[in-house]
NUKOLKE-294727 format. One record per atom (N, C-alpha, C, O): residue in one letter; atom name; x, y, z. Coordinates in steps of 0.1 Angstrom, whole numbers. Layout:
BEGIN
  r   a      x      y      z
  A  CA      X      Y      Z
...
This chain:
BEGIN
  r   a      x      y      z
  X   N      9    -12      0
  X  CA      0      0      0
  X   C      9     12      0
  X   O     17     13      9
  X   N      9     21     -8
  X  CA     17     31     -8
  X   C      9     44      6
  X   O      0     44     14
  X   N     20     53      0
  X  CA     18     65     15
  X   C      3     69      7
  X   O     -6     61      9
  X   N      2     78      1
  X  CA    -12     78     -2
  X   C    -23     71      1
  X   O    -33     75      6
  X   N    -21     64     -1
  X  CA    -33     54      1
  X   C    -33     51     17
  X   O    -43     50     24
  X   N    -23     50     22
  X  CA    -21     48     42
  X   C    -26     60     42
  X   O    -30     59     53
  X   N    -29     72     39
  X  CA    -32     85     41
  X   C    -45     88     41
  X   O    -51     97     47
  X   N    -53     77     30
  X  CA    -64     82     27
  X   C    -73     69     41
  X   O    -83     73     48
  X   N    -66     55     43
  X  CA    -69     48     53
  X   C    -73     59     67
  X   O    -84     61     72
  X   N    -56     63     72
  X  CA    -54     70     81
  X   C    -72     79     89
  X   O    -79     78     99
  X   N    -70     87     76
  X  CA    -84    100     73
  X   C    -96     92     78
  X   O   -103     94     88
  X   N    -96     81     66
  X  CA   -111     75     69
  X   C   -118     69     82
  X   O   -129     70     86
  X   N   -106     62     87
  X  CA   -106     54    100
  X   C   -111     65    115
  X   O   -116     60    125
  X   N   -109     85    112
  X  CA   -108     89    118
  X   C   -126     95    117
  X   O   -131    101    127
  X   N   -133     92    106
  X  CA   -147     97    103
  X   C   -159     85     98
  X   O   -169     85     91
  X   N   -150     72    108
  X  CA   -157     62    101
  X   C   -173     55    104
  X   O   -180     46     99
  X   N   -174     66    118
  X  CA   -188     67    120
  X   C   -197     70    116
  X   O   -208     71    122
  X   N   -193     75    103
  X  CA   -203     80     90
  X   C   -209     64     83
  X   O   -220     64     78
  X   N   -202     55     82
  X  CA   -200     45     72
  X   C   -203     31     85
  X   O   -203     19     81
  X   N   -205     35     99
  X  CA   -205     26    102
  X   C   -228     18    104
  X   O   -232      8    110
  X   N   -233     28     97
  X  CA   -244     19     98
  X   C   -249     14     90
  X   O   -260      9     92
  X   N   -242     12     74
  X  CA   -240      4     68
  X   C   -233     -6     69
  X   O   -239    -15     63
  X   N   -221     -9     74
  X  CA   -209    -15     79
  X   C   -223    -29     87
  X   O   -229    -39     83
  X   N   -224    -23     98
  X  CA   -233    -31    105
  X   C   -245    -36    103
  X   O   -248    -46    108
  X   N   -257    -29     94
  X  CA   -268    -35     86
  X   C   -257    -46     84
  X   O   -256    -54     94
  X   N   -248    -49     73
  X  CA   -243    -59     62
  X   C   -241    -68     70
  X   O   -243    -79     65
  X   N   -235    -69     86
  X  CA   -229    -76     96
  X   C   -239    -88    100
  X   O   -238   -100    102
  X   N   -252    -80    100
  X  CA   -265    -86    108
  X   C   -275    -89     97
  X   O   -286    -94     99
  X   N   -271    -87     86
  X  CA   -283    -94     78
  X   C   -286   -100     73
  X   O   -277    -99     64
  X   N   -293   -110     68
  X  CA   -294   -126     61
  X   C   -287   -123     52
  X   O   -285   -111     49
  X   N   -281   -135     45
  X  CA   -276   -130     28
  X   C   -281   -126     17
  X   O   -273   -123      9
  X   N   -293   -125     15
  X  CA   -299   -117      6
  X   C   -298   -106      6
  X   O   -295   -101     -5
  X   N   -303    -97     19
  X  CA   -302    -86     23
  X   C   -293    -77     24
  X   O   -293    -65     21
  X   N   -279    -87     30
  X  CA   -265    -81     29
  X   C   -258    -80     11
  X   O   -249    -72      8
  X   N   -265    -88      3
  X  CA   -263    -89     -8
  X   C   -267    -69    -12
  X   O   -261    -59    -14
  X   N   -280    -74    -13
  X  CA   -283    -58    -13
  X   C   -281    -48     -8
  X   O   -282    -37    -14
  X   N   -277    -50      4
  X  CA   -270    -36      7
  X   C   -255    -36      4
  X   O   -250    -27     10
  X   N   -248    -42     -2
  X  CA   -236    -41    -11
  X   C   -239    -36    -24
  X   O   -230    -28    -28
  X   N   -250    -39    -31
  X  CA   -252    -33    -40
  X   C   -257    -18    -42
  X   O   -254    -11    -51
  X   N   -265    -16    -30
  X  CA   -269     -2    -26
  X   C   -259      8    -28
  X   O   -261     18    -36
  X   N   -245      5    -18
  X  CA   -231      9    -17
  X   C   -228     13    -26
  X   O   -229     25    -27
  X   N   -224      5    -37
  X  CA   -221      3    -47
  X   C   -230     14    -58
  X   O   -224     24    -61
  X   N   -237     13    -61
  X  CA   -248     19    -66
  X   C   -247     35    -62
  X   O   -246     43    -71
  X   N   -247     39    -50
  X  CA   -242     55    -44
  X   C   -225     55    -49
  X   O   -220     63    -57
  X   N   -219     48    -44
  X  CA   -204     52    -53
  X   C   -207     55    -63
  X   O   -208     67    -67
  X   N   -209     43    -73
  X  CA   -210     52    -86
  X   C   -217     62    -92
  X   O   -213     68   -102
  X   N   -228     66    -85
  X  CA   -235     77    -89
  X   C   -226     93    -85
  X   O   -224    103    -92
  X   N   -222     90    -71
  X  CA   -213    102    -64
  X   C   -201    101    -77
  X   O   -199    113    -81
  X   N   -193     91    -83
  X  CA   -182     92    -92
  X   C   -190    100   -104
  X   O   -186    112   -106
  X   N   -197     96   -108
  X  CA   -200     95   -119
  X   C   -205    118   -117
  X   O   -200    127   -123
  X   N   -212    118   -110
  X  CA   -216    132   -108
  X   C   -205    143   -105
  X   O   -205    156   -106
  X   N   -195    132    -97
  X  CA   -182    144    -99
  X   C   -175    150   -112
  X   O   -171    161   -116
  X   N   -175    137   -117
  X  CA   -171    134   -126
  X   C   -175    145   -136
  X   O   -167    151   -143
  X   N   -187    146   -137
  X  CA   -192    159   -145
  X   C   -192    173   -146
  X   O   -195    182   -154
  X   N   -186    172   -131
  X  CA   -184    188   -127
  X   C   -168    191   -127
  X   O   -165    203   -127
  X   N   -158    183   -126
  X  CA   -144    189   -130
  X   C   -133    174   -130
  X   O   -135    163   -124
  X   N   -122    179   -137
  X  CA   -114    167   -138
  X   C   -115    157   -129
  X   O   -120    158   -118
  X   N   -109    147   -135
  X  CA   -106    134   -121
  X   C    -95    139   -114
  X   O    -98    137   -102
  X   N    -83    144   -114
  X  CA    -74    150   -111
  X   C    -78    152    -99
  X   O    -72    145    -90
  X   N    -89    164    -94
  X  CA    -90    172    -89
  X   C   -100    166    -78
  X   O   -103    173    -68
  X   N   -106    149    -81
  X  CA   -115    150    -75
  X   C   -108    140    -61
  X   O    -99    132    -64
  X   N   -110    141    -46
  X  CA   -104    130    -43
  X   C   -116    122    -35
  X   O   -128    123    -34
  X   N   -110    114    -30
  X  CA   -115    100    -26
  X   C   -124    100    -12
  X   O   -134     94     -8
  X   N   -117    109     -8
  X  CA   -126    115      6
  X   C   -140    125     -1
  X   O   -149    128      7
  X   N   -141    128    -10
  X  CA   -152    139    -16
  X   C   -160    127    -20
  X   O   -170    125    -13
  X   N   -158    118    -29
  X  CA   -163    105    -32
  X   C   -176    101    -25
  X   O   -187     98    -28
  X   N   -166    102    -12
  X  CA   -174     93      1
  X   C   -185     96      9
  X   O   -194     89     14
  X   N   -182    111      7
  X  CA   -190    122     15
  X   C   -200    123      8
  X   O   -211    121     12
  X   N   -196    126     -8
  X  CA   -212    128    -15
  X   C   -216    114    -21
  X   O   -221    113    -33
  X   N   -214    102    -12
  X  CA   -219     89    -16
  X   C   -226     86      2
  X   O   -234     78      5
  X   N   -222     92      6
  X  CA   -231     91     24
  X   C   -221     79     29
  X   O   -227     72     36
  X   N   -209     75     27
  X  CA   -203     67     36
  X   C   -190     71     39
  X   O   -185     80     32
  X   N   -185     66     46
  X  CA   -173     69     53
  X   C   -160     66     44
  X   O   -163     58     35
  X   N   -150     69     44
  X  CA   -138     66     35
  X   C   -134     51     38
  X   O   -131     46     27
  X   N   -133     44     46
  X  CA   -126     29     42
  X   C   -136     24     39
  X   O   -136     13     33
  X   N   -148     31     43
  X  CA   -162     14     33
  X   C   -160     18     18
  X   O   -160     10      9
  X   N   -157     32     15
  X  CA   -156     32      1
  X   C   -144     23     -4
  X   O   -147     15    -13
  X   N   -130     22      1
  X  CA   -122     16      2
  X   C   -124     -5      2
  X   O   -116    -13     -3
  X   N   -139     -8      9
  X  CA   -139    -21      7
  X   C   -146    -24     -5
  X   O   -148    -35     -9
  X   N   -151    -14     -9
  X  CA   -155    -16    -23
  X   C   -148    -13    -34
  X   O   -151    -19    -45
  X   N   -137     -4    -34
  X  CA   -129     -3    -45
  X   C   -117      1    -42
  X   O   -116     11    -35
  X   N   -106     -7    -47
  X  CA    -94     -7    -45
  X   C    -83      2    -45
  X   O    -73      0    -39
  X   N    -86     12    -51
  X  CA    -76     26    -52
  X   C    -90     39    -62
  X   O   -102     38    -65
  X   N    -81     49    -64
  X  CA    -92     56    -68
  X   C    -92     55    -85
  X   O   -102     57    -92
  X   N    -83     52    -87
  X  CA    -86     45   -105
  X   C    -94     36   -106
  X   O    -95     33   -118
  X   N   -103     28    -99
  X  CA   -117     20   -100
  X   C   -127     29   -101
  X   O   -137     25   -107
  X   N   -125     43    -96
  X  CA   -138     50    -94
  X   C   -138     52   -108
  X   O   -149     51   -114
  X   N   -125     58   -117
  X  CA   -128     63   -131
  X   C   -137     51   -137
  X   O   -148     51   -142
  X   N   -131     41   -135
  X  CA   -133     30   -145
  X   C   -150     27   -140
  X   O   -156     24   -151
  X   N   -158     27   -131
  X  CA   -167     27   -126
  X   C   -178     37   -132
  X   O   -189     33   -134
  X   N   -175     50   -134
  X  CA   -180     57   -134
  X   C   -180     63   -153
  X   O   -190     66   -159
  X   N   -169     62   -157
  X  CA   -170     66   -168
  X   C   -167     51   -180
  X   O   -168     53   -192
  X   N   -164     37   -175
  X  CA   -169     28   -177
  X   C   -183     26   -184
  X   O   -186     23   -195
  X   N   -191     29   -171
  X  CA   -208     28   -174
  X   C   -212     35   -185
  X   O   -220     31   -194
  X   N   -205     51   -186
  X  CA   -207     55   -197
  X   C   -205     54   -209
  X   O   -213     57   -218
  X   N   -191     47   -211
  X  CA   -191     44   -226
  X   C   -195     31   -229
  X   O   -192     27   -240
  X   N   -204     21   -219
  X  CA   -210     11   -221
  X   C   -223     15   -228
  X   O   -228      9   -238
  X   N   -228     25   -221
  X  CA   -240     29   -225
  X   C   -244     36   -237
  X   O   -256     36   -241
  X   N   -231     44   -242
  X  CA   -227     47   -257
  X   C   -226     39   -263
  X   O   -235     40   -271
  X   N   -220     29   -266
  X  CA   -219     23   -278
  X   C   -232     10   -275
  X   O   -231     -1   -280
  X   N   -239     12   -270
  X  CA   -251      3   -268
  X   C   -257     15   -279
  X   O   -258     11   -291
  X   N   -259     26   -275
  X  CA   -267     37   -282
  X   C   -266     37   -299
  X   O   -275     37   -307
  X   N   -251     37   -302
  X  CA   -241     34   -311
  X   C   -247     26   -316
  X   O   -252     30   -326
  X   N   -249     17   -315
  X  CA   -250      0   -322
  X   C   -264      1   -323
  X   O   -271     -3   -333
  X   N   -271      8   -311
  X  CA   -285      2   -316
  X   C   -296     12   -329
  X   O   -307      9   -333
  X   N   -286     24   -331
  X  CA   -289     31   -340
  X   C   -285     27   -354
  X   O   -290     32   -364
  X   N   -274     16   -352
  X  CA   -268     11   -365
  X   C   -276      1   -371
  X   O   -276     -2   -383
  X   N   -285     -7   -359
  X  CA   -290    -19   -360
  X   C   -307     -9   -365
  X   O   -315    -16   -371
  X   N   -309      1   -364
  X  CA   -319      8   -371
  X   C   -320     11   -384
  X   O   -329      9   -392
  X   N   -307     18   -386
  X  CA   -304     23   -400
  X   C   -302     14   -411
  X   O   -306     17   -422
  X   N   -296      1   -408
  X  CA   -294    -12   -411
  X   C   -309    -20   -416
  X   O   -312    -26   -426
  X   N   -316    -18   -407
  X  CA   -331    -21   -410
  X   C   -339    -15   -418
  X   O   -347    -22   -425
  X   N   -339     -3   -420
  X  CA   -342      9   -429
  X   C   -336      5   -441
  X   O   -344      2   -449
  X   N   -326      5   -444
  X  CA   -317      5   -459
  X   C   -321    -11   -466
  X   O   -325    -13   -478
  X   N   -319    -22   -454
  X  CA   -322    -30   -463
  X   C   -310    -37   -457
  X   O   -303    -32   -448
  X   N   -305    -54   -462
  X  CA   -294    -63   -460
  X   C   -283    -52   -467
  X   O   -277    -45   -459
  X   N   -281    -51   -478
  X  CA   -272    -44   -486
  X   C   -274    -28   -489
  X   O   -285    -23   -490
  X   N   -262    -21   -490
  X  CA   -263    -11   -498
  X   C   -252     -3   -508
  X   O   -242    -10   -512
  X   N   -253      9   -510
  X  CA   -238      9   -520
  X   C   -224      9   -510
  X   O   -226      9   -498
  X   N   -210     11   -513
  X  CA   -199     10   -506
  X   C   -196     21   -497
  X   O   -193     20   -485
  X   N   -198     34   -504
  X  CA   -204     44   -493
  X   C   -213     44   -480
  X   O   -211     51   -469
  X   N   -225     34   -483
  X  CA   -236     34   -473
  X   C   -223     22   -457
  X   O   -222     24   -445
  X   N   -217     14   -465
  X  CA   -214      8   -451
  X   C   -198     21   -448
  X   O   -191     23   -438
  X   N   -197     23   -454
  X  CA   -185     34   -447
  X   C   -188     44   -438
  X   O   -182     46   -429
  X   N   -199     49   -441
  X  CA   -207     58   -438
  X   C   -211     54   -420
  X   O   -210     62   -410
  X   N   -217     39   -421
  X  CA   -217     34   -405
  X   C   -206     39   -397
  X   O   -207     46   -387
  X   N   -194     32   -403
  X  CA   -187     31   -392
  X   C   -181     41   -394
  X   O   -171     42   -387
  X   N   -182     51   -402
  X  CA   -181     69   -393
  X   C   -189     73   -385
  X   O   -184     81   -377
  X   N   -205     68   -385
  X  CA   -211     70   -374
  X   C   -209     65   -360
  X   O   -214     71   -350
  X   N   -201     55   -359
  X  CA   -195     51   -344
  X   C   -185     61   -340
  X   O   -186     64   -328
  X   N   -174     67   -349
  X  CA   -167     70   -348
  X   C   -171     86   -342
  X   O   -167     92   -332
  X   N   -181     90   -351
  X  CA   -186    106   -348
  X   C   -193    108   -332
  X   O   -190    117   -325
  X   N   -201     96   -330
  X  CA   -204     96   -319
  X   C   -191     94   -311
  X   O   -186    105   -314
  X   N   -183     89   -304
  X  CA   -170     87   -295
  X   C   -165    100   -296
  X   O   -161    106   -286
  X   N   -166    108   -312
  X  CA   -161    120   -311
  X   C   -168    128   -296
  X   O   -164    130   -285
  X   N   -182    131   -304
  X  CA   -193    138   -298
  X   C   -189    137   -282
  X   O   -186    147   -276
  X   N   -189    123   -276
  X  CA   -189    120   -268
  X   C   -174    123   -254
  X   O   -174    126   -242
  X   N   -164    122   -262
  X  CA   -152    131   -260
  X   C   -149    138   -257
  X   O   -139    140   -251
  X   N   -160    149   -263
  X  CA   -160    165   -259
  X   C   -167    166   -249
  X   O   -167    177   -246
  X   N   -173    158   -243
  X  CA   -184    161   -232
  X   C   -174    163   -222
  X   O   -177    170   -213
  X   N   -159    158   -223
  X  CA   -154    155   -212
  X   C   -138    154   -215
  X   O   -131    144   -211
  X   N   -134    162   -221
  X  CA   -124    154   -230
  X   C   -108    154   -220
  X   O    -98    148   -225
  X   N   -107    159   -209
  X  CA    -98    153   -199
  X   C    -98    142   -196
  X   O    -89    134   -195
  X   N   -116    139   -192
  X  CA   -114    124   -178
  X   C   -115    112   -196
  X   O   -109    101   -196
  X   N   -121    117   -206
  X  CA   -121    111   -214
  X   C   -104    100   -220
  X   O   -103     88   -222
  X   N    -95    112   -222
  X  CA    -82    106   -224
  X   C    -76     98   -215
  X   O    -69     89   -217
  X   N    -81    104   -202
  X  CA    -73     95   -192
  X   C    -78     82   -192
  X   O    -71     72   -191
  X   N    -93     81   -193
  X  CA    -95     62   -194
  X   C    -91     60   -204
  X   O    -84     50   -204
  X   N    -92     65   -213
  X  CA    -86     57   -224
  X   C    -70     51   -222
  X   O    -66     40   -224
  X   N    -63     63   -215
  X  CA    -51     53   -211
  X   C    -46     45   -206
  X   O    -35     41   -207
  X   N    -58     43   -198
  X  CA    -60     29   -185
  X   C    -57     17   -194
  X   O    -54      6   -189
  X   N    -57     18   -211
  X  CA    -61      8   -215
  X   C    -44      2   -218
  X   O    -42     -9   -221
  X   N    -36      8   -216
  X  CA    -21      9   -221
  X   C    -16      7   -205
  X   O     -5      2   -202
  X   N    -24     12   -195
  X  CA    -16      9   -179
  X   C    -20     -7   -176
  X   O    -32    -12   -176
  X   N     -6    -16   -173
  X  CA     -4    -32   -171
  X   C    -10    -27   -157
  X   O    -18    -35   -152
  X   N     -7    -15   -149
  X  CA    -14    -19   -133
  X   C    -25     -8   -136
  X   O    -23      2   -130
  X   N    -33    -10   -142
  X  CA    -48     -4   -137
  X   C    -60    -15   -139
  X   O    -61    -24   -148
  X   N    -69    -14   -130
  X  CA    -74    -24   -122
  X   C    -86    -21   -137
  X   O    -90    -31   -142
  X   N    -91     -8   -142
  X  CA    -94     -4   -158
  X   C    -94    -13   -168
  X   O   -104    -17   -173
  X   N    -79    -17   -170
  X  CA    -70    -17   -182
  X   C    -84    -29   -188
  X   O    -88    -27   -199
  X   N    -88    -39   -181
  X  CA    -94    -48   -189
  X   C   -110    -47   -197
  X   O   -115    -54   -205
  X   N   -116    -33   -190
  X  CA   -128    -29   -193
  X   C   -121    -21   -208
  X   O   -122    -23   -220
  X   N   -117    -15   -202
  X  CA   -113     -3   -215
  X   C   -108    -13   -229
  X   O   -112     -9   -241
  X   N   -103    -21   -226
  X  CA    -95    -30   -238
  X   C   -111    -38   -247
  X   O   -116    -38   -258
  X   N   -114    -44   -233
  X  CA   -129    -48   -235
  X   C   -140    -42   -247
  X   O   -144    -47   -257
  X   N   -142    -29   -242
  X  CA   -145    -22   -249
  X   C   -142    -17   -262
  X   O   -149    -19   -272
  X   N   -131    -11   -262
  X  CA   -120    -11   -275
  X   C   -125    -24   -287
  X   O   -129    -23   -299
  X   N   -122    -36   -277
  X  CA   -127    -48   -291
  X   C   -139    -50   -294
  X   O   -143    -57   -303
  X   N   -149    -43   -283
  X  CA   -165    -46   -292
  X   C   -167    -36   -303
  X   O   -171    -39   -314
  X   N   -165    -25   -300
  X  CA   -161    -16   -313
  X   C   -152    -21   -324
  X   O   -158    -24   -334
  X   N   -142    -21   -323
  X  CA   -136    -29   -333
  X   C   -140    -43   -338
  X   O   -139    -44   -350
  X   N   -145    -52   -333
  X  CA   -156    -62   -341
  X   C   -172    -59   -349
  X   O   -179    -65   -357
  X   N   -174    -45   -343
  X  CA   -188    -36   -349
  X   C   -183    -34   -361
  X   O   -191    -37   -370
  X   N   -174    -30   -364
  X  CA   -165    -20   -372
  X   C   -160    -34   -382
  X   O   -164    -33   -393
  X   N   -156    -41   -380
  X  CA   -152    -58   -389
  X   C   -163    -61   -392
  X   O   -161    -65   -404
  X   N   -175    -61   -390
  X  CA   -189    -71   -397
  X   C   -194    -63   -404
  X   O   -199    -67   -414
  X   N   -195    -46   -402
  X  CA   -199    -39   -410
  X   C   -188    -39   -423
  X   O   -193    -39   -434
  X   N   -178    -40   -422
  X  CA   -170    -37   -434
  X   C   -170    -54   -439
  X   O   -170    -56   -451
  X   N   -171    -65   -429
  X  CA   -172    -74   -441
  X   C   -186    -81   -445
  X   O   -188    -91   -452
  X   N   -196    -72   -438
  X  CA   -209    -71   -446
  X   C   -210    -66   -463
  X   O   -216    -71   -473
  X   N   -200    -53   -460
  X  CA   -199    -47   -473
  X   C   -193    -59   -483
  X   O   -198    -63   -494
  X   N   -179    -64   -478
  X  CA   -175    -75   -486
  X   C   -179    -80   -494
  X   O   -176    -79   -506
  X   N   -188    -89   -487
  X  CA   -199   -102   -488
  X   C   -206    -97   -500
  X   O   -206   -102   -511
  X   N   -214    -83   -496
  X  CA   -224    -78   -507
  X   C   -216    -72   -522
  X   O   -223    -69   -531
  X   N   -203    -72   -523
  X  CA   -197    -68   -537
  X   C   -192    -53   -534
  X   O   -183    -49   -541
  X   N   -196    -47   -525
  X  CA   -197    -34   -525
  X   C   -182    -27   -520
  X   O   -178    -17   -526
  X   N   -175    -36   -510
  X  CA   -163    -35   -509
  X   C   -152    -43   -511
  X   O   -154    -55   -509
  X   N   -140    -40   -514
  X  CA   -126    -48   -518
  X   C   -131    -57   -508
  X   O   -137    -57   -498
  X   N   -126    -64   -514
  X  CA   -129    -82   -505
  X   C   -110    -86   -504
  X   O   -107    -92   -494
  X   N   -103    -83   -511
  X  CA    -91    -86   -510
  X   C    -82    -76   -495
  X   O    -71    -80   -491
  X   N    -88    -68   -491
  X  CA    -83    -61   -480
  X   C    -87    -66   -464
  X   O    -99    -65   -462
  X   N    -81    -71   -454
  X  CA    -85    -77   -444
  X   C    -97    -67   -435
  X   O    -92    -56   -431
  X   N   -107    -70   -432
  X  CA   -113    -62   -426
  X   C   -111    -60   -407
  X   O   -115    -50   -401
  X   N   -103    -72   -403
  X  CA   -105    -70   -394
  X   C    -89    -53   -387
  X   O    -89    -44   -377
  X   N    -81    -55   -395
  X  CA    -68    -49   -397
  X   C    -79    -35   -404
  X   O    -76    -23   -401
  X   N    -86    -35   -410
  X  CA    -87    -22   -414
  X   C    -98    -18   -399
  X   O    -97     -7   -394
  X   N   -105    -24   -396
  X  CA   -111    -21   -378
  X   C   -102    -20   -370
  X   O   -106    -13   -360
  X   N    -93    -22   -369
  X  CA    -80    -19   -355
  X   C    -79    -10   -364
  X   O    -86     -1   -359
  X   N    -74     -4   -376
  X  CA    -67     11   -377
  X   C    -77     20   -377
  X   O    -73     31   -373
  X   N    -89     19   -379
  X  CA    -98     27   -377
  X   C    -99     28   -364
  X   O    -92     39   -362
  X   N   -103     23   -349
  X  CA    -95     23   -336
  X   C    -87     31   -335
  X   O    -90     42   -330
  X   N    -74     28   -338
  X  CA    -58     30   -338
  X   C    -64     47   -344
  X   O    -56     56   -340
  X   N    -70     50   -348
  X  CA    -67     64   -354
  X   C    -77     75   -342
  X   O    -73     86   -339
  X   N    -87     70   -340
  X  CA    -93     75   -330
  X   C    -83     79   -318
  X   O    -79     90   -316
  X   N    -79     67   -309
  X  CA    -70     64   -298
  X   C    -58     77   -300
  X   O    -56     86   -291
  X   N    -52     77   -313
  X  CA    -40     84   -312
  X   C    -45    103   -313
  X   O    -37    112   -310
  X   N    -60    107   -319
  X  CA    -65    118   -323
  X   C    -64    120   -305
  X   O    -56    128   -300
  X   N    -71    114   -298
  X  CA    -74    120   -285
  X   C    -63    121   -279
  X   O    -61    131   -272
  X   N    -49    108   -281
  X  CA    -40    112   -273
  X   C    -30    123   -276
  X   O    -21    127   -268
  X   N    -32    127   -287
  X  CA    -26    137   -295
  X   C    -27    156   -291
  X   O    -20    165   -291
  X   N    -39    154   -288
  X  CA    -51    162   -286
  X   C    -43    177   -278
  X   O    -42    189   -282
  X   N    -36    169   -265
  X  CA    -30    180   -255
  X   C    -18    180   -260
  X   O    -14    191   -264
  X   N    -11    171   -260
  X  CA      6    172   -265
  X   C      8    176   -283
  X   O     16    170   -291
  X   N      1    185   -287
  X  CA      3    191   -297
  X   C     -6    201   -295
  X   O     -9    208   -305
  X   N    -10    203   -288
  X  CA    -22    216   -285
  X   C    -28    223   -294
  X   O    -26    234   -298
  X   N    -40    211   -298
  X  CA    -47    211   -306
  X   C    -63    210   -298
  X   O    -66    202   -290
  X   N    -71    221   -303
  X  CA    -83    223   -293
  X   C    -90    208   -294
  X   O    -85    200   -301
  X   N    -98    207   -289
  X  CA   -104    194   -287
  X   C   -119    197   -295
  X   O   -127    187   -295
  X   N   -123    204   -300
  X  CA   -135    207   -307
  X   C   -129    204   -321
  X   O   -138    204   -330
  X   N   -119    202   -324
  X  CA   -115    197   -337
  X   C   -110    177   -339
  X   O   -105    169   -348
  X   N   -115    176   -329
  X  CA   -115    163   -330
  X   C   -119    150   -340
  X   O   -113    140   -342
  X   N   -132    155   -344
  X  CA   -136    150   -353
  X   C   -136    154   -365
  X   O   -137    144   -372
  X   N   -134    165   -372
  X  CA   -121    170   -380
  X   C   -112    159   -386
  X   O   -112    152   -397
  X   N   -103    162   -375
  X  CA    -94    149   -381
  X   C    -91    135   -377
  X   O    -80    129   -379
  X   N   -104    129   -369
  X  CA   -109    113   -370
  X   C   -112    113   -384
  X   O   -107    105   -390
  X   N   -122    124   -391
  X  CA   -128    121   -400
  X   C   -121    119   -413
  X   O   -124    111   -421
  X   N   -108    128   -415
  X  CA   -100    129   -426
  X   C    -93    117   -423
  X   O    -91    110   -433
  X   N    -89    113   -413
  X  CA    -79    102   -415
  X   C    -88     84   -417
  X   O    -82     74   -421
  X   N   -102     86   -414
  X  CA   -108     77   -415
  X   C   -110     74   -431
  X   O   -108     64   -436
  X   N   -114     84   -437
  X  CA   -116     86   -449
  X   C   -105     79   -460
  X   O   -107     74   -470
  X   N    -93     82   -454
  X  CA    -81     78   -460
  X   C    -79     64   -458
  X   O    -71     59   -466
  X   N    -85     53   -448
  X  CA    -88     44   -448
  X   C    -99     37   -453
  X   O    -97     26   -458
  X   N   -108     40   -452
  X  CA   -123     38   -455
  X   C   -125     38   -469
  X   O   -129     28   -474
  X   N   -123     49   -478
  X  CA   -129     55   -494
  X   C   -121     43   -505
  X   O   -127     40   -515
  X   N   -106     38   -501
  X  CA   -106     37   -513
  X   C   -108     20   -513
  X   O   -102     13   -521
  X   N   -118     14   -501
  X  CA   -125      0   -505
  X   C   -133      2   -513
  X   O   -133     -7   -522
  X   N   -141     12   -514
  X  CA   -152     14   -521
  X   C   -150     12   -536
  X   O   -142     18   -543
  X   N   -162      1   -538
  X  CA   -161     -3   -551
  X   C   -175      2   -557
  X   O   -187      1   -554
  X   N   -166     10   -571
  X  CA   -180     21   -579
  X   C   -191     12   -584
  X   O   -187      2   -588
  X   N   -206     14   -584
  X  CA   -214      7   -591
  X   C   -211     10   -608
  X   O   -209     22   -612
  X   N   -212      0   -616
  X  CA   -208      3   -630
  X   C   -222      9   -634
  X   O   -233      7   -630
  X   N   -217     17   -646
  X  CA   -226     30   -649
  X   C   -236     26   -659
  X   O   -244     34   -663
């Protein structure tokens, strides 16, 4: 356990009469009930993360504020989540779970509308729409945004496997659309789709990490997802003959 974290123990242990009538419900109650009140816990953490989360960097937020606007004391927050990099992954997790649900299920609309097939444009066109949305969605936040993303590259973040997680359901959205197009004639069939889905990925990933260390405003983001997708994307497209 590093000093920080003995620091944040220290703090909590000294206010932990806030957290201790939850502590004790869980002690005394059948297992069902203790079940749910773990989930209760659980359920106020994330909401207190997630609401911080909206109002200014993760940086800035700490672990004792967490707790306070979650109604429990600092080490019960502590037996639920192991350092404060669980809270990102917790909190801003849920959200890009619930984006690309959004994502997909708009695709699985538009997809219904058009029909099985359409021209090589129409499936390129999708998977700019995944991409536009992550943009959109980036900006809502585009600090705490980068930093999960880099959980995905940290071997010690407790993250790293949600974020990666995530990363490959997109990138398999992104593979069946393009080898839908395949299948239908509409796109090169000789080009691997799943390699052109990781660089489509790969180009997103590096726009956001790019973002600060070239100091490049973040409202131009999708800007140049879009040109660089395009440069991937356009030249599958195979013309319908005239």
């Amino acid at each position: 356990m590093n000093d920080n974290h003995s620091w944040f123990f220290t703090e909590a242990l000294m206010n932990e009469e806030v957290s201790q009538p939850v502590v004790a419900a869980e002690a005394s109650a059948p297992l069902g009930l203790r079940e749910q009140s773990k989930r209760e816990v659980t359920r106020r953490i994330r909401a207190a993360a997630v609401d911080l989360l909206a109002r200014k960097p993760f940086s800035e937020i700490t672990t004792r504020e967490v707790a306070q606007h979650a109604g429990i004391g600092e080490a019960t927050l502590f037996r639920y989540v192991g350092s404060k990099d669980e809270l990102l992954t917790l909190a801003y997790g849920d959200r890009m779970d619930a984006l690309l649900d959004e994502l997909q299920s708009a695709d699985d609309l538009a997809t219904e509308a058009v029909g099985a097939e359409g021209a090589g444009e129409w499936y390129c066109a999708r998977v700019r729409s995944f991409y536009e949305g992550r943009a959109a969605f980036y900006l809502q936040d585009p600090a705490n945004a980068a930093l999960y993303l880099r959980q995905g590259f940290d071997m010690t973040s407790a993250g790293r496997a949600r974020t990666i997680a995530q990363g490959d359901r997109l990138i398999e959205r992104v593979r069946s659309i393009l080898a839908e197009g395949q299948a239908a004639g509409a796109l090169l069939s000789r080009v691997d789709a799943l390699s052109v889905a990781q660089n489509c990925h790969g180009i997103f990933i590096h726009e956001v990490d790019r973002t600060p260390t070239r100091g490049f405003e973040p409202s131009t983001i999708w800007q140049r997802v879009h040109a660089r997708l395009n440069a991937q994307l356009d030249p599958l497209v195979i013309e319908p003959p005239l």
